[in-house]
C-alpha positions in Angstrom: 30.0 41.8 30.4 27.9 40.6 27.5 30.5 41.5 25.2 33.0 38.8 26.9 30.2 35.7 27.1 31.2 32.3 25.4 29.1 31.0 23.1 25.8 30.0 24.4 26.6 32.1 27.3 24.1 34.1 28.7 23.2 37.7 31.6 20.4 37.5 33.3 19.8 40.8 35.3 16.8 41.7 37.6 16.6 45.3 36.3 13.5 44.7 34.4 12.2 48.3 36.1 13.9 51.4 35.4 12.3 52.3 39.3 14.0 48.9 40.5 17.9 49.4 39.4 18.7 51.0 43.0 16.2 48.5 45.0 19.2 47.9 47.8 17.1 46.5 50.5 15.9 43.5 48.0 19.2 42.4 47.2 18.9 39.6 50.1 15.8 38.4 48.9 17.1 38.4 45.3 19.7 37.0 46.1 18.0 33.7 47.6 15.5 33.4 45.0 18.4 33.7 42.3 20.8 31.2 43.6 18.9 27.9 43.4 18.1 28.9 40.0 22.4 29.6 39.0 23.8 27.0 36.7 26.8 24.8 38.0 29.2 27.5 36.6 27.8 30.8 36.7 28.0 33.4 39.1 26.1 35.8 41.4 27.4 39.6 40.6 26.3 42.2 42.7 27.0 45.6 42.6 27.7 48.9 45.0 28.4 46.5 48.0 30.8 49.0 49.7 27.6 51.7 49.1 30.4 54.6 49.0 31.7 53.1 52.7 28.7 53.1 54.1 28.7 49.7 54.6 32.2 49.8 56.7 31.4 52.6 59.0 30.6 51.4 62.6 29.5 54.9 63.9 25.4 53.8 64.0 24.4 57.1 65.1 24.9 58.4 62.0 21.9 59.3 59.9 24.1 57.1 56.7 24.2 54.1 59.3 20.7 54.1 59.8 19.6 54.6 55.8 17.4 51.6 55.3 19.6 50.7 52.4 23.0 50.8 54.3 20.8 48.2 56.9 20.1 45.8 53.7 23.3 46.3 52.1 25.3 45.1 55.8 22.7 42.3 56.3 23.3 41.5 52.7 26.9 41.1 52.7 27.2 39.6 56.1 24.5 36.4 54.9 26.5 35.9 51.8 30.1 35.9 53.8 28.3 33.6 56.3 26.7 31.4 53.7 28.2 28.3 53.5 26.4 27.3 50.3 29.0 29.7 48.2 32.5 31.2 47.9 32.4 35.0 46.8 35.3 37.1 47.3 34.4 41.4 47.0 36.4 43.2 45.0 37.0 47.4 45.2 35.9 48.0 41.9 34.2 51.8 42.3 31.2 51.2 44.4 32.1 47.5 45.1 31.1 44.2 43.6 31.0 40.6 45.1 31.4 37.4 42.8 29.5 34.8 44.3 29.4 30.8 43.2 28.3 28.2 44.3 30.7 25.8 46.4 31.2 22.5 44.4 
């Protein structure tokens, strides 16, 4: 992604922790401390929001249904669907990733 920044451009990530990178159930909470913070044209990336399916599967007796990081990944992707501060469409790339901005 770097690679393709404009000049001046910049990534800012939260993986400062090597024992943070998976940290699914604080995606909501990075999430809202991140967005009033994005400049008027940058966007939200965030990555393995289909969690392998996972997230699609509607059988919640399943032990994968109950994994504390399927929970936060649903309740993640339904608040920024439902969010009427941005527009972010999710794309099928491998694991899933949602583009999120916010609404002019």
């Amino acid at each position: 992604m770097a690679a393709a920044l404009p000049p001046g451009g910049r990534i800012t990530t939260c993986d400062i922790n090597p024992d943070h990178v998976a940290d699914k159930t604080g995606y909501l909470d990075y999430y809202e401390a991140v967005l009033p913070k994005l400049a008027p044209r940058g966007v939200i990336l965030a990555d393995n929001v289909l969690w392998s399916g996972r997230v699609l599967a509607d059988d919640e007796g399943t032990d994968s249904a109950r994994d504390p990081d399927t929970l936060a990944l649903k309740l993640f992707n339904d608040h920024v669907a439902n969010d009427e501060r941005v527009t972010t469409v999710m794309l099928t790339i491998r694991d899933g990733v949602s583009m999120i901005r916010r609404r002019d």
